[in-house]
C-alpha positions in Angstrom: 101.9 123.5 100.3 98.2 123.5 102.4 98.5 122.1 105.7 95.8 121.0 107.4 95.1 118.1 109.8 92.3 117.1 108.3 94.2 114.2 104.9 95.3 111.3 105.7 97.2 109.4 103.3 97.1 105.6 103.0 99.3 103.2 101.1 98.4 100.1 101.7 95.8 97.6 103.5 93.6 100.7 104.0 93.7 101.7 100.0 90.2 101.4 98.5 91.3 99.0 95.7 93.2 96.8 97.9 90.5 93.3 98.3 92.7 91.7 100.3 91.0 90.0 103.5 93.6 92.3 106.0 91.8 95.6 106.9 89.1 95.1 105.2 86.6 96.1 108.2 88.5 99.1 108.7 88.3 99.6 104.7 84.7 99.7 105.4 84.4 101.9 107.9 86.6 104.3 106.1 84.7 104.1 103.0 82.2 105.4 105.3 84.4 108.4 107.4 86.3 109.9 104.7 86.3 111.2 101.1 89.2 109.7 98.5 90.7 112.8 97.0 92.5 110.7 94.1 96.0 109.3 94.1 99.1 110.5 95.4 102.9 109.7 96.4 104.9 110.6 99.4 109.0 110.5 99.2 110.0 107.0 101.0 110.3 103.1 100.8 107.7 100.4 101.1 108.3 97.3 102.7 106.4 93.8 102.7 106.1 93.2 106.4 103.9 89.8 106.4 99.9 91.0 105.5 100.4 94.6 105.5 103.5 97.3 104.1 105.1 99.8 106.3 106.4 102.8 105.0 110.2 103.8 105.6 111.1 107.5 105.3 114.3 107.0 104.0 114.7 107.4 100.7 117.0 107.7 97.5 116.3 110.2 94.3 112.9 109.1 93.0 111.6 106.8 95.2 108.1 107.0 96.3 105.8 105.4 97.5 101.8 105.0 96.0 98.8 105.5 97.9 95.5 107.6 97.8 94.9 111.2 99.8 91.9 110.9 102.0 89.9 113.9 103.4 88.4 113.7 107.0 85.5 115.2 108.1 85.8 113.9 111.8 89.5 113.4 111.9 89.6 113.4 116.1 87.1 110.6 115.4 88.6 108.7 112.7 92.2 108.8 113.3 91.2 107.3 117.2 90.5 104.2 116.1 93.2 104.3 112.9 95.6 104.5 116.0 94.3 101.2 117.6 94.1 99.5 114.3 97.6 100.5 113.7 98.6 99.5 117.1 99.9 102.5 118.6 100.1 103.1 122.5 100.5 106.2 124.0 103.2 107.9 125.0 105.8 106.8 122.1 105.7 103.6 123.6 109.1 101.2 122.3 106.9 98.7 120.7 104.5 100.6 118.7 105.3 99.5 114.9 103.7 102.4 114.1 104.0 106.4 114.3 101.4 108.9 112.9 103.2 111.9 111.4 102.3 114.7 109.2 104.3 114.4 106.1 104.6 116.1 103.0 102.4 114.3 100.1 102.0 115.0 96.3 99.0 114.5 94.3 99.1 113.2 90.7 97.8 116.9 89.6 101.4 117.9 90.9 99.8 119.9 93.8 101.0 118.9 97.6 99.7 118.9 101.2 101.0 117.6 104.5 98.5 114.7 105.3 98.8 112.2 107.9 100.3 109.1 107.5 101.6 105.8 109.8 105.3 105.7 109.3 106.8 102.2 110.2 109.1 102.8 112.7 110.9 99.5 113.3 113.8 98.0 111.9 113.7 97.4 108.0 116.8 94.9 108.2 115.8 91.8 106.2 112.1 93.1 105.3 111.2 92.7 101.6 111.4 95.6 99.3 108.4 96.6 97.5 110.2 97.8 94.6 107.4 99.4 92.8 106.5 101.4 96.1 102.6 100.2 95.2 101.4 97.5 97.6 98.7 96.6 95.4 101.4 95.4 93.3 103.2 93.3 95.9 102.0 89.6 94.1 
């Protein structure tokens, strides 16, 4: 597996196809930052949280959840203001929704890296599964 800080993976309101009206400034300036290195999965759940998913870790045999595998050429840059978007404060702060951890992610040519990613981090009692683990599919 390559390691390097530099991927990000994204699965939801940040996903290039995703037109929804959530995110879509941060889409933008994205679009702008980084290069989309194709599709990919990461082992884990996907949960409905109102206008955007969160990703849960925890996961049975087979289930994964859809995104794209970014590369980015300023990542101290980019992944700054990815942090306020996402909400997170310093210091592991109780509230943050979000974490940013390096996880393991596959690529649809079979190949993996450890990438980046925001890992919800609150309780997933009586959220909504998103069973096809592909927000875009959410309806």
């Amino acid at each position: 597996m390559v390691e390097a800080d530099t991927h990000l993976f994204v699965y939801g309101t940040l996903l290039s196809g995703d037109t929804g009206p959530g995110g879509r400034a941060q889409r933008d300036r994205l679009a702008r930052e980084a290069h989309v290195l194709g599709p990919a999965t990461v082992l884990g759940r996907l949960y409905h949280l109102g206008r955007y998913p969160g990703l849960a870790r925890e996961a049975g045999p087979g289930e994964v959840v859809h995104g794209e595998l970014l590369e980015l050429p300023t990542p101290d840059k980019t992944l700054a203001w990815l942090d306020a978007y996402e909400g997170i404060v310093a210091g592991n702060h109780p509230h943050n929704e979000y974490e940013r951890k390096m996880i393991d992610v596959t690529l649809a040519s079979g190949g993996r890296v450890a990438a980046w990613t925001y890992v919800y981090r609150l309780s997933i009692a009586n959220k909504a599964l998103v069973a096809t683990g592909r927000w875009l599919d959410r309806g």
